[in-house]
C-alpha positions as CSV (number, residue, x, y, z in Angstrom):
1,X,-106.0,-155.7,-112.5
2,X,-109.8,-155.2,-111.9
3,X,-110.6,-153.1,-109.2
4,X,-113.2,-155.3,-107.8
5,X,-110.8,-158.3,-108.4
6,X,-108.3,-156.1,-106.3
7,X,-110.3,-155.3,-103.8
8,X,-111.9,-159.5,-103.4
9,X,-108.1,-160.2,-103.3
10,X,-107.8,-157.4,-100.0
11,X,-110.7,-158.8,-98.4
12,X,-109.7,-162.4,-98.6
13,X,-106.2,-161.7,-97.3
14,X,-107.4,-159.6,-94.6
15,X,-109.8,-162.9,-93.5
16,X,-107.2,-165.2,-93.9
17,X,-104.7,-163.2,-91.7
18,X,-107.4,-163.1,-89.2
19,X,-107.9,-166.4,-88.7
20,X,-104.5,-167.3,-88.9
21,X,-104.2,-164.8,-85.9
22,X,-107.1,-166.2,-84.2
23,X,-105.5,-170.0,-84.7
24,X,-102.4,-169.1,-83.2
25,X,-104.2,-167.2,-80.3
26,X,-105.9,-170.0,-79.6
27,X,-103.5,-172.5,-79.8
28,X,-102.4,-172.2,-76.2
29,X,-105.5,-173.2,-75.2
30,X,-105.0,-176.6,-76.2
31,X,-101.6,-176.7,-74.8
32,X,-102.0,-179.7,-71.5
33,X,-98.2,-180.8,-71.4
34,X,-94.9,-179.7,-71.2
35,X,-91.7,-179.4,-69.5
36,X,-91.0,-177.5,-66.7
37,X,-87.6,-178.3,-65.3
38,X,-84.9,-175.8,-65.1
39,X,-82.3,-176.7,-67.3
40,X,-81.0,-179.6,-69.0
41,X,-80.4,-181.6,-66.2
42,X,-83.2,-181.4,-64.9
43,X,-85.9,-183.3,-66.1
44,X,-89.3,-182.3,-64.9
45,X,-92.8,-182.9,-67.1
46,X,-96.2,-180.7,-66.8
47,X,-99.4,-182.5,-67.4
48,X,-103.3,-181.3,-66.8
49,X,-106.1,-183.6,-67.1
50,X,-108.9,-180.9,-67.7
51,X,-111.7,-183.4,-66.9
52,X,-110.7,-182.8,-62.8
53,X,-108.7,-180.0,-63.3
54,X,-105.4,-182.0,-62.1
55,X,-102.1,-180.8,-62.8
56,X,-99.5,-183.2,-61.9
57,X,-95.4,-182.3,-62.5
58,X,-93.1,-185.4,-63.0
59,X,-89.3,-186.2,-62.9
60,X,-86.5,-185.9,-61.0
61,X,-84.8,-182.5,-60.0
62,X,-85.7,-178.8,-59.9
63,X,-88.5,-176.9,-61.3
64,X,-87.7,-173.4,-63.1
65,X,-88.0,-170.0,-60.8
66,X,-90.6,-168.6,-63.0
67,X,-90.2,-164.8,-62.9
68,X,-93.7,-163.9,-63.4
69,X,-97.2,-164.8,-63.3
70,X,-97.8,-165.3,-67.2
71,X,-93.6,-167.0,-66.8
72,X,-95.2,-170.4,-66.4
73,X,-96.5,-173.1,-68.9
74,X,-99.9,-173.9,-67.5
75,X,-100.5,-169.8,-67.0
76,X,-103.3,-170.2,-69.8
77,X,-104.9,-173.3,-67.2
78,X,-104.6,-171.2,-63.9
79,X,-108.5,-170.5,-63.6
80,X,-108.8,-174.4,-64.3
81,X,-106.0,-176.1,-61.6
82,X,-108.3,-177.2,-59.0
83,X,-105.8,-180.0,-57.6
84,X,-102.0,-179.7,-57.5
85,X,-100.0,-183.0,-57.4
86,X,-96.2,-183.3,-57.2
87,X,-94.6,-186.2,-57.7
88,X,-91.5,-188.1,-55.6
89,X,-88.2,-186.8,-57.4
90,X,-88.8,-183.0,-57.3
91,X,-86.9,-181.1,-55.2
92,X,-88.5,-177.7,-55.5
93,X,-91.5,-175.9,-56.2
94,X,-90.6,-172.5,-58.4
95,X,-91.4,-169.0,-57.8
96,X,-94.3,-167.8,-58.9
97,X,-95.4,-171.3,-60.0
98,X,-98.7,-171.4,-58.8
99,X,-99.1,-167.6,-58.6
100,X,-103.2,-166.6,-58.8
101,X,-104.7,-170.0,-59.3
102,X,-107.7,-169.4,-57.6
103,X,-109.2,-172.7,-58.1
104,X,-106.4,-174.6,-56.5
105,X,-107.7,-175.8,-53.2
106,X,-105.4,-179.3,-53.3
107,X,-102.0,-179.7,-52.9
108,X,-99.7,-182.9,-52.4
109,X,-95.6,-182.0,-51.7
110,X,-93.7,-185.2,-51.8
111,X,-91.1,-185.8,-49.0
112,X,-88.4,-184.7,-52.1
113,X,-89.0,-181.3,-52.0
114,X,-86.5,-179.1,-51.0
115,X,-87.5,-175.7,-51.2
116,X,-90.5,-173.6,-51.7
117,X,-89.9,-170.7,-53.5
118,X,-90.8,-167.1,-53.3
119,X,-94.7,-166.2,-54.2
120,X,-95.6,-170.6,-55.1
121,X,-98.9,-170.5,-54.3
122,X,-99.2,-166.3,-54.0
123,X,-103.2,-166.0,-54.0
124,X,-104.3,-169.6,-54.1
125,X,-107.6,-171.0,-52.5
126,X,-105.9,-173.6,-50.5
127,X,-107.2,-174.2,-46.9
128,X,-104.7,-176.1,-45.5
129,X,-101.0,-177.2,-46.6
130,X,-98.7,-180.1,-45.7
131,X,-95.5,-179.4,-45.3
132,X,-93.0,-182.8,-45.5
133,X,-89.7,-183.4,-43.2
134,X,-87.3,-182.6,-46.4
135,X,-88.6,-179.3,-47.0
136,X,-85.3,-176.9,-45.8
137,X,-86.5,-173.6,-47.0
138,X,-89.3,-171.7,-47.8
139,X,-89.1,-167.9,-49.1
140,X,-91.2,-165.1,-48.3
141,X,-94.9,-164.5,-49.8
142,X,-94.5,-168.2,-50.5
143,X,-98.0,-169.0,-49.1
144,X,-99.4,-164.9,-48.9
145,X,-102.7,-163.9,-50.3
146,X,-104.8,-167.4,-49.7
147,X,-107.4,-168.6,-48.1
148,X,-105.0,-170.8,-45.4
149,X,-106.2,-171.7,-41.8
150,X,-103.7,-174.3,-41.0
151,X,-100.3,-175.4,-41.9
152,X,-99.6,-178.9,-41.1
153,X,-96.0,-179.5,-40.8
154,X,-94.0,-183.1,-40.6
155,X,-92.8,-183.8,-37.3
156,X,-89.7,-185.1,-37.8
157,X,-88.9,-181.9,-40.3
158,X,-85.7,-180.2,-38.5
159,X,-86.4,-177.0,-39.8
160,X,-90.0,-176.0,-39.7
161,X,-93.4,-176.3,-37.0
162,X,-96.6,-175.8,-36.5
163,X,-98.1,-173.6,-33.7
164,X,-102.3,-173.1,-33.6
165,X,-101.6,-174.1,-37.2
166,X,-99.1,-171.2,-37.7
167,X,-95.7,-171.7,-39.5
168,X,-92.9,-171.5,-37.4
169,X,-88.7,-172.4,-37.4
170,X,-88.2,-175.4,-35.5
171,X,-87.3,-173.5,-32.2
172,X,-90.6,-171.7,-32.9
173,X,-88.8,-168.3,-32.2
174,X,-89.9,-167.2,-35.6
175,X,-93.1,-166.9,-36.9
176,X,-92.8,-167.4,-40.6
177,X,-96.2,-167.1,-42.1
178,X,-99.9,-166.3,-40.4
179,X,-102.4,-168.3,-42.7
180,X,-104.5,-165.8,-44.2
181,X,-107.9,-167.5,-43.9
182,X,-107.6,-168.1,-40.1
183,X,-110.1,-166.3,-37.9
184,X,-108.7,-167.0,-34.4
185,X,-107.4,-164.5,-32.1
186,X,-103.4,-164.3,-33.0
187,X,-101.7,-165.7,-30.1
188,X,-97.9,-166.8,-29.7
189,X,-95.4,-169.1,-28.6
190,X,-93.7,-168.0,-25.3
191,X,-90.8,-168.6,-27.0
192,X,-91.4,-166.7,-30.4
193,X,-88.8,-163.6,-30.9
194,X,-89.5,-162.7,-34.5
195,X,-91.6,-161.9,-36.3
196,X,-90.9,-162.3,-40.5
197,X,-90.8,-160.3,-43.8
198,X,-94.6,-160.0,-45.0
199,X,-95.6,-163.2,-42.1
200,X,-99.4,-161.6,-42.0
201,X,-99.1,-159.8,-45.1
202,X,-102.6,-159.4,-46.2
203,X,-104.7,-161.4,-43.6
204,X,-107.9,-159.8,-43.6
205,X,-109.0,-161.5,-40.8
206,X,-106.7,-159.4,-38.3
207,X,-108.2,-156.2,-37.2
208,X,-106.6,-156.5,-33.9
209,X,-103.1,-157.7,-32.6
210,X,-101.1,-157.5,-29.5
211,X,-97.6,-158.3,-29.9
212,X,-96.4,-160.3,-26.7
213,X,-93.1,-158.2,-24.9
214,X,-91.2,-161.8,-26.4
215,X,-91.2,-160.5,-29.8
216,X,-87.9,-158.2,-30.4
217,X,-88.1,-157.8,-34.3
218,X,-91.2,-157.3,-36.4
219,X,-89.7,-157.4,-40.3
220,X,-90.5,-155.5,-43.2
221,X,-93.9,-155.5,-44.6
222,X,-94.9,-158.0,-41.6
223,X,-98.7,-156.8,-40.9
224,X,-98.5,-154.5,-44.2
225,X,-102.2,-155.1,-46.1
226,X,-104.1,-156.4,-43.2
227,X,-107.3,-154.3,-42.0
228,X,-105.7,-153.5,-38.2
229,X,-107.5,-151.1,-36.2
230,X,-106.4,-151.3,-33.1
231,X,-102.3,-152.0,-32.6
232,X,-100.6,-152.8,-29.4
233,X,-96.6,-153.2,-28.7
234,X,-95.4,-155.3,-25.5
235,X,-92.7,-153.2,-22.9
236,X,-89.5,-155.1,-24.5
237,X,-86.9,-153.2,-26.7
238,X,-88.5,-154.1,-30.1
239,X,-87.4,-153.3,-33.6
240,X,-89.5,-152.5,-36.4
241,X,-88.9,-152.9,-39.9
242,X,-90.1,-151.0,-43.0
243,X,-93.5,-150.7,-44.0
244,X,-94.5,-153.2,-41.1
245,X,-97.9,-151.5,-40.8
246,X,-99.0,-150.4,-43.9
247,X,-102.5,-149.1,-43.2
248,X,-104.6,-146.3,-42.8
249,X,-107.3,-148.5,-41.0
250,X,-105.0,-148.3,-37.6
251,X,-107.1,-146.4,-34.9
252,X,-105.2,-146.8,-31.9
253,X,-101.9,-147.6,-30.9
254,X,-100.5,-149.0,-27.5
255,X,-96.9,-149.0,-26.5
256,X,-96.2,-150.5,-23.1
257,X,-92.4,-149.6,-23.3
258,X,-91.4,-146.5,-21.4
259,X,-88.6,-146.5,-23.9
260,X,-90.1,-145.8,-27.5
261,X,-89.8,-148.9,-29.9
262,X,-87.2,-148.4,-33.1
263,X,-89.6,-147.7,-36.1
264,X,-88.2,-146.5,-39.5
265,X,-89.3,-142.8,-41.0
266,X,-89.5,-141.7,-44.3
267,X,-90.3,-142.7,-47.7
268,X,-90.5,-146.4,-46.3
269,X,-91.5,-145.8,-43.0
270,X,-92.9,-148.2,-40.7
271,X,-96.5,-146.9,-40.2
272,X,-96.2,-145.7,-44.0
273,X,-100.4,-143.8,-44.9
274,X,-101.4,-144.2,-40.9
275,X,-102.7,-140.9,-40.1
276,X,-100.3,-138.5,-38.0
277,X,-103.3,-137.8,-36.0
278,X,-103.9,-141.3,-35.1
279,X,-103.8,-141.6,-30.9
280,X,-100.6,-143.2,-29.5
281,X,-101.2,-144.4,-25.7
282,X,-97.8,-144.7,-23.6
283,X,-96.9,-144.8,-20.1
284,X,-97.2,-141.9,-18.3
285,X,-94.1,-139.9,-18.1
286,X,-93.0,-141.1,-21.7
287,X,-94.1,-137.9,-23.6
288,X,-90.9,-136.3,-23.9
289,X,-89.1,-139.8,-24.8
290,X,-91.8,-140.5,-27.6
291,X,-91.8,-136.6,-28.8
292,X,-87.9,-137.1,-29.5
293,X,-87.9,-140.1,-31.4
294,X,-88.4,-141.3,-34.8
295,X,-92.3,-141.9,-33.7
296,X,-92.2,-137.8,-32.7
297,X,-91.4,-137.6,-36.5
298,X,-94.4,-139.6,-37.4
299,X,-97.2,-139.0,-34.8
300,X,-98.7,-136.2,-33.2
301,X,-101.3,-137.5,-31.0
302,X,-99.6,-138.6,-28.3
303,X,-101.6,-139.7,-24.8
304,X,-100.2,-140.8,-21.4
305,X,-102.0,-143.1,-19.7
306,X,-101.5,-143.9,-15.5
């Protein structure tokens, strides 16, 4: 064959694999509908309008439990979803399904839905979220990472309430998630007692907190990621879960218990990167008490107060 025959032949392959490349990359793009129901049986339908920036899912049962945030079908549309609508006949909204759309500042739940699951609407711009009566669960970091001052929450719901516009169980006894875009001074029920896995997790609004002596249980990463500065722990015999206070912003802490609060130590430990050095003020004649407990393993900076 011809050299320069050979060699046009190359070049005009290498083109055509190119574009054949860039065609399929771009393909996605184009993709607007789908299905997005978990199985067989369950037959739910995806479609955006990208003239508004609606997404709206269809059908009757539940929606997959993505497992990532590329794992769903509109993943290519996230930086597009402005509004959210679910319609009567699903029963869940997955995990991870709205994970990073940081457009979305709309959201309708039907009075179908079951369950919200873990990381939904992780990072969303949403301001404020209805929750409806048939809504029975909702996982961890469902709502974490958004811009969230108020959760509005059905009355006649059995399982969940609103506080200040704070999630709460029913009994409001446990606070279930802080929205991250409030700006208010945290303040609790009389009757709250716990305090959930990741419930403030990244609220930057929180520099300050004072947990009331009703609160016996702060969870695992429950203030982790939020700017605190100044920390202080009512006199009741309070547990503390891993990584509660994840931050090396914390300048002072306050315990008002004689008897030093249960804290975890070690490669998960409850003040996990806040300084040994930081100052931790305690009733006066609680030195040795605090010096022989898991927070002598952890702090060094220990000052009675009168």
């Amino acid at each position: 064959m011809n050299r320069n025959i050979f060699k046009f032949t190359i070049k005009i392959t290498i083109i055509a694999f190119v574009c054949l490349c860039v065609m399929n990359c771009n393909k996605e793009d184009f993709i607007t509908s789908g299905i997005c129901g978990k199985d067989q049986y369950n037959l739910l339908t995806w479609q955006f309008n990208d003239e508004d920036g609606v997404l709206t899912i269809k059908g009757n049962g539940y929606m997959i439990n993505f497992s990532t945030l590329e794992n769903h079908p509109w993943a290519h549309l996230r930086k597009k979803i402005k509004t959210v609508i679910i319609d009567q006949g699903v029963k869940n909204i997955g995990a991870f399904a709205f994970n990073d759309c940081y457009e979305l500042t709309s959201l309708t739940i039907p009075n179908s839905v079951l369950a919200i699951e873990y990381a939904a609407f992780f990072g969303c711009s949403l301001t404020s979220v209805f929750i409806p009566s048939s809504v029975i669960s909702i996982e961890s970091f469902a709502f974490i990472g958004n811009h969230l001052t108020d959760f509005d929450v059905d009355v006649k719901n059995i399982h969940y309430s609103s506080f200040n516009g704070v999630l709460y169980n029913k009994l409001q006894d446990t606070l279930i998630c802080y929205p991250g875009g409030k700006t208010e001074i945290v303040t609790f029920p009389n009757t709250a007692t716990t305090i959930t896995s990741a419930a403030f997790y990244g609220c930057q609004n929180i520099t300050s907190i004072e947990i009331p002596n009703s609160i016996v249980k702060i969870e695992d990463y429950a203030l982790s990621s939020c700017p605190l500065t100044s920390l202080i722990i009512g006199n009741s015999d309070i547990t503390i879960g891993e990584l509660a206070f994840n931050e090396r912003y914390l300048k002072s802490i306050t315990c008002k218990g004689f008897n030093p609060p249960n804290i975890v130590v070690g490669d998960r430990a409850t003040f996990y990167s806040v300084p040994a050095n930081t100052p931790v003020y305690i009733p006066s004649g609680a030195l040795s008490a605090y010096q022989n407990s898991n927070w002598g393993k952890v702090f060094s900076n220990f000052i009675e107060e009168l």
